[in-house]
Each structure stands twice: as structure tokens, then as C-alpha cells.
N, C-alpha and C positions, 0 to 999 in steps of 0.2 A: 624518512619514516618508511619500513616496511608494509609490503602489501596487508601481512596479518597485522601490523598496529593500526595502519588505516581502517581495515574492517572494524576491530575492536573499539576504536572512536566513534564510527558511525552507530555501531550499536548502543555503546553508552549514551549517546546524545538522543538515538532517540527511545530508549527506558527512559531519560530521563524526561524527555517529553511528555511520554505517554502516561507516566506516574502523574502529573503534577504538580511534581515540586517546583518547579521553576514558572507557576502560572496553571490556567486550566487546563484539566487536561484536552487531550488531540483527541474526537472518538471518530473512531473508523468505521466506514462503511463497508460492506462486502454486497456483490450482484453475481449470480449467473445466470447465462442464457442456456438453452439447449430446442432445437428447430431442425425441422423437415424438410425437406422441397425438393428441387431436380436434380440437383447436384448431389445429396444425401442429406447425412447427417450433419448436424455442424454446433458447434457450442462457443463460450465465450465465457471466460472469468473473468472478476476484475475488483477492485475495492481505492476508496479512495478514503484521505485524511484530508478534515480542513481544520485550522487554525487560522481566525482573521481574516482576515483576507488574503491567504496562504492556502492551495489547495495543490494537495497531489495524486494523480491517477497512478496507476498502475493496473495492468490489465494482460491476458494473453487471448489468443482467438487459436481452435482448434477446431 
């Protein structure tokens, strides 16, 4: 399988998560930080999906 059919899988699988149809849907969380202090400025996104007992983060720190 191609690197673009592999993307194209992951996205269809999870549209179809997120719709759904195959069970409830996944709802997603979204957070960001943003803070002061010695070092400067500094912030942090991040959003997580749980299903069951199935959780996933995703986040970056800037």
C-alpha cells in the first residue's frame, strides 16, 4: 500500500468513527495553555479523543 492509500485509510476510518455509524460517536476534547514567567512566554495545545476505554492525546508545547 502507498504512503497516500495508507493516509487515505486512516482518514476514512476515522470519519467513520467520528460519524457514528459503526457505534457512538468519539467526541473530542480540545485545551490550550498560554503563561508567563522567567523564561518568557510559553503555550501548549492539545486535544484528546476517548472511546471506552480507549483514549488518545495529542498535543504540542511551544
Amino acid at each position: 500500500m502507498t504512503r497516500i492509500g495508507a493516509v487515505l485509510a486512516l482518514t476514512a476510518m476515522a470519519a467513520l468513527a467520528g460519524c457514528g455509524a459503526d457505534g457512538e460517536p468519539i467526541r473530542p476534547t480540545a485545551k490550550a495553555n498560554v503563561g508567563a514567567g522567567e523564561r518568557g512566554v510559553n503555550g501548549a495545545v492539545g486535544s484528546k479523543w476517548i472511546s471506552g476505554t480507549v483514549s488518545v492525546d495529542v498535543g504540542a508545547t511551544f
